[in-house]
N, C-alpha and C positions, 0 to 999 in steps of 0.2 A: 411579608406580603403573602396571602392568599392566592389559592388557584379561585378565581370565580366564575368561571366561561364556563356554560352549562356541560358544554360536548367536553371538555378537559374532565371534568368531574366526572361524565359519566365513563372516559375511559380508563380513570382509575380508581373505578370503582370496578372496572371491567380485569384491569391488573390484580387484584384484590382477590378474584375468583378463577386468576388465572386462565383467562381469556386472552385469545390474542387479536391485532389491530390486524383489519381485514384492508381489502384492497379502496374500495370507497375512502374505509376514515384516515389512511395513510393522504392519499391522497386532499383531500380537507385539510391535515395536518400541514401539507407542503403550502395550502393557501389558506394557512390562517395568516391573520398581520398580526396578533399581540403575541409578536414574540418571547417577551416574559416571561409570561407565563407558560407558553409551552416549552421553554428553557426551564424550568421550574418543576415540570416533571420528567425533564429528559433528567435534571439532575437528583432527582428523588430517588431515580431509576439506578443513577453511579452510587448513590449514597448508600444504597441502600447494598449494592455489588462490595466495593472496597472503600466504604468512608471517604476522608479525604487523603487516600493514598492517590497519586498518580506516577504512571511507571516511565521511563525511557531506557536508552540503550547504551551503550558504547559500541558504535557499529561504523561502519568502513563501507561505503559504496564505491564500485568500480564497475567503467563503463568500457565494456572491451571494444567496441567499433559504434562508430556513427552509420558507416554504411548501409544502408538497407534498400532492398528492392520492393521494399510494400507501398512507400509513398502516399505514406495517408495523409489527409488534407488538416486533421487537425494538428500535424507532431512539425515541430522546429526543429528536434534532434539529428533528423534524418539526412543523408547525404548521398548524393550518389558519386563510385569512384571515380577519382581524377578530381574532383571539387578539391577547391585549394582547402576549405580546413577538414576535409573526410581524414579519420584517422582509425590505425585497426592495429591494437596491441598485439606482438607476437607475445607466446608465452612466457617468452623471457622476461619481456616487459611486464606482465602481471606481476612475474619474482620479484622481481626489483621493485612494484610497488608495492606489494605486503612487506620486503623485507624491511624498505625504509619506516616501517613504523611499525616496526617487531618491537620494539620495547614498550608499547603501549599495549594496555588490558582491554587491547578490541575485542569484546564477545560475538559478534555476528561480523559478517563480511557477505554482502551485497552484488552479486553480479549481475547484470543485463546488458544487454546491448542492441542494434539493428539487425536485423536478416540480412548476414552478406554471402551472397551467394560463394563469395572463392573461398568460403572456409568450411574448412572437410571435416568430418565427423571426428575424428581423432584429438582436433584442437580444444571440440569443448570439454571432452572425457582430457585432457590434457593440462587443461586451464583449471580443471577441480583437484584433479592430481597434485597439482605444483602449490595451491595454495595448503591444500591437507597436510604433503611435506611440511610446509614452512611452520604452519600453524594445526598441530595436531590437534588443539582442543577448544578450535573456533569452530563457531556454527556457520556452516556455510547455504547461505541462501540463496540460488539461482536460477535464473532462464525463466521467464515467463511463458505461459503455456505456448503463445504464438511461435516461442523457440523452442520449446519440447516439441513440438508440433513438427519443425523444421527440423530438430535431431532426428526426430524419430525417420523421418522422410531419408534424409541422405544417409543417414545410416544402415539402408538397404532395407527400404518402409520393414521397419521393426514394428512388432504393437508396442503399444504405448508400457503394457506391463515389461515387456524387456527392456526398452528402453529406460525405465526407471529401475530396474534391476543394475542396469552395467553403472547407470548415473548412481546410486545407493552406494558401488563396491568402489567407485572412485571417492568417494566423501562427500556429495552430497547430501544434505539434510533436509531440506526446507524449499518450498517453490515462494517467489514475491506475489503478489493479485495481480499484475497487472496483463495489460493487452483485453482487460474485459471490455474497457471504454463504456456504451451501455451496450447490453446486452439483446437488441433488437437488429430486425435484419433491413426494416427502415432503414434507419441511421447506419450500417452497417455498407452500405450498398451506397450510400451517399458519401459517405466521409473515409471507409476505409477494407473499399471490396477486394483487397489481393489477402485480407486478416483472414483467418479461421474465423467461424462465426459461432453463434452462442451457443450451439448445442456441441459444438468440437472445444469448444473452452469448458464446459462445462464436464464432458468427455473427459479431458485432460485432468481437472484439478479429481473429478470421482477417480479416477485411479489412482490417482497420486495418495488420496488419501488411504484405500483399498491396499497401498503398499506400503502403510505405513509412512508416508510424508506429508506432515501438513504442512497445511500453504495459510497466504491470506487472499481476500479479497477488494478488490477495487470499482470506483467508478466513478469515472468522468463526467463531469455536469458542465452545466455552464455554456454549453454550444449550442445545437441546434434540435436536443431533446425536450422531449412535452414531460411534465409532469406522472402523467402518465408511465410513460416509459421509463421513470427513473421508479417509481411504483413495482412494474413490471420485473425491471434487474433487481430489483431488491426480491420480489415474491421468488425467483428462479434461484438463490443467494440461498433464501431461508430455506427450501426443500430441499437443498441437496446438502444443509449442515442438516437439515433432519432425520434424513439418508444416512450420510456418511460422520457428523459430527469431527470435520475434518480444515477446518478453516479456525484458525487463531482471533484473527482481528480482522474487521471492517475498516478497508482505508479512502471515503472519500478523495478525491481527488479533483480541486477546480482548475477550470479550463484557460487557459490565460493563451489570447489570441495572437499576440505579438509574433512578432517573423514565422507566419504561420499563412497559409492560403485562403483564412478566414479574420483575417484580420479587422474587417468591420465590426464584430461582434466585440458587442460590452467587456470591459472584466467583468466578473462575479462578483455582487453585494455582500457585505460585511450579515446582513440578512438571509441572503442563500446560503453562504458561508456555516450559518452557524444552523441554519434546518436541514443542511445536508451532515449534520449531527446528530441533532435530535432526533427528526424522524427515525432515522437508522436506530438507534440507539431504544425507541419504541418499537419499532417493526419487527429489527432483528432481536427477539427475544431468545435462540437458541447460540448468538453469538455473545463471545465475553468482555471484548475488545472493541474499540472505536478510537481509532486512533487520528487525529486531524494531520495532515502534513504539512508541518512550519513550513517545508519550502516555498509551498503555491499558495499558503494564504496568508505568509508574516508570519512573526514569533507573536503579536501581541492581537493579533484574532486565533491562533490557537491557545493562547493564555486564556482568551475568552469563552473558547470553547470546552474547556473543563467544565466552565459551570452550566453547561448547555446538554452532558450525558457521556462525555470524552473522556475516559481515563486515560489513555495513553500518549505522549509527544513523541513518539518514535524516537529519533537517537539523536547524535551529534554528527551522522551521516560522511563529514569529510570527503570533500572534493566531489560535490552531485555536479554533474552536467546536465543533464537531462532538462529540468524545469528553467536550467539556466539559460541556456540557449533558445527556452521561449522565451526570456525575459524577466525573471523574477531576480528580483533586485534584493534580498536576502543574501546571507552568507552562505558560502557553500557547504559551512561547516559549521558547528558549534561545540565547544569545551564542553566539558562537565560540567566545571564552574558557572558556565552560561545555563545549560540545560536546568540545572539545581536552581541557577536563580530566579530562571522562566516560570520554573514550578511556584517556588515558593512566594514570589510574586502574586502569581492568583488565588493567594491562600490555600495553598493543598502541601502535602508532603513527598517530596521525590523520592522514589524507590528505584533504585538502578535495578534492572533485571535481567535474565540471558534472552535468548529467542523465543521461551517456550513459557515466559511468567515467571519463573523461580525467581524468588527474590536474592540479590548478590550481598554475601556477608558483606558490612563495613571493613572489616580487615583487606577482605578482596579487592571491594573498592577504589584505594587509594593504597595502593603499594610502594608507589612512590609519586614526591608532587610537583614533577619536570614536564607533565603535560596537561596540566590544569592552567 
């Protein structure tokens, strides 16, 4: 099948001469209906990046507390203490969770968690420490700026460069995207005003890459933003990888309203779903990456979303709470075995990979086959 929509044509004719998609025709993009076709050149767009390579991970999420004092109206995660299921890992307990799956080839390892006020600067520099020990030459990804934000504060308002300094010499490598939600003071002020807002997130990840950390980025749809506004986070996304060229991947994230304070709101269509791919995957031309998140939209609308501009499925994550506790009826977890077959499923080729895109020898791979 052909592209035939005149405005499709002319914007890859516009790709052609290495033009980029302005704020208007992104926008158009998000309200076309023949999705097809604009699947068609979100995926000209991957084909033309890595073929039909698509990557994932062997990675480890761990969520050190529910607790949090921000209370934003769209998060299910959130707890306040004394709540019968609030819970807040001592360090030890992180031990014991990395160790029990030491003998697994987990490349990345995952932390985030709530804003809890009774945890003192010592335990996040402590909680990276004890994983570094256990696992010398895993990638450790942690703290969302909203909690670099909150280290930096109890840590005796540190700048943000020191603060990423002492975070560096304890082992961490990598920030996650998240706490951007969108990027507007709108929506910010309505759904989640105790958060840092868009120009202190922005703040957060330019340093981060200025120290040599890269991060990814996110964004939250699905709720109570205009089109516009999802336009908006994306144009602030692409200036500051033009600036700093310091973000990995683009990670949509949809909004699933369940035991949430907004719970009259729709889920997200299988159609939003896959133009909060696309577009991105046109708009963000300085980004490499777009990666859909099985958790929040299924494993078989991210199967879909390869062919849509998405090279990446992110990992086999092991033990997410986060999306769970809004509701998503997914695994928490997924094998390799599973991951490879989600790939190979939508006709493309799995590439396992570290944090950072390097592709993982086959030999490394499968070292042994007691956790596939």
């Amino acid at each position: 099948m052909w592209i035939k929509n005149k405005f499709l044509l002319e914007l890859k004719n516009k790709f052609v001469c290495k033009q980029r998609v302005t704020r208007d025709e992104a926008i158009r993009l998000y309200n076309m209906e023949n999705i097809i076709e604009l699947g068609m050149l979100g995926e000209r767009d991957r084909e033309k990046r890595y073929g039909r390579k698509a990557f994932y991970i062997y990675n480890q999420h761990i969520n050190y507390t529910n607790v949090c004092c921000k209370m934003c109206s769209f998060c299910a995660f959130c707890r306040k203490k004394g709540d019968p299921d609030a819970f807040t890992y001592s360090v030890e307990d992180i031990r014991n969770i990395v160790i029990e799956r030491l003998n697994e080839p987990i490349r990345e390892i995952h932390i985030v968690g709530g804003i809890n006020p009774d945890l003192n600067f010592n335990y996040y520099i402590d909680i990276i420490k004890a994983v570094r020990e256990i696992r010398p030459s895993v990638t450790i990804k942690a703290f969302t700026a909203v909690e670099i934000d909150h280290i930096a504060k109890i840590g005796g308002d540190l700048s943000l460069e020191e603060t990423f300094d002492i975070l560096k010499e304890a082992g961490l490598d990598m920030l996650p995207g998240g706490g951007a939600e969108i990027l507007s003071e709108r929506i910010r002020l309505r759904l989640f005003p105790k958060k840092i807002d868009s120009f202190r997130w922005l703040e957060i990840h330019r340093a981060a890459h200025l120290r040599g950390i890269k991060t990814n980025a996110t964004m939250l749809y699905g709720h109570i933003e205009s089109i516009g506004e999802r336009v908006d986070h994306l144009m602030k996304l692409r200036m500051l990888q033009d600036e700093t060229n310091g973000f990995l991947s683009f990670v949509p994230l949809a909004f699933n309203s369940k035991n949430t304070k907004l719970k009259d709101i729709q889920p997200t269509s299988i159609f939003d779903d896959l133009k909060n791919i696309v577009v991105p995957r046109l708009f963000l031309d300085n980004f490499d990456h777009i990666k859909p998140y099985w958790v929040m939209i299924g494993q078989r609308v991210a199967q879909l979303a390869l062919a849509f501009g998405a090279d990446d499925l992110d990992g086999t994550i092991i033990d997410e709470k986060i999306a769970h506790m809004a509701g998503a009826e997914v695994p928490k977890g997924l094998s390799v075995q599973e991951m490879e077959k989600l790939i190979l499923g939508a006709d493309f080729y799995p590439f396992m990979r570290d944090s950072f895109y390097a592709d993982i020898p086959w030999i490394e791979r499968f070292p042994f086959q007691g956790y596939r």
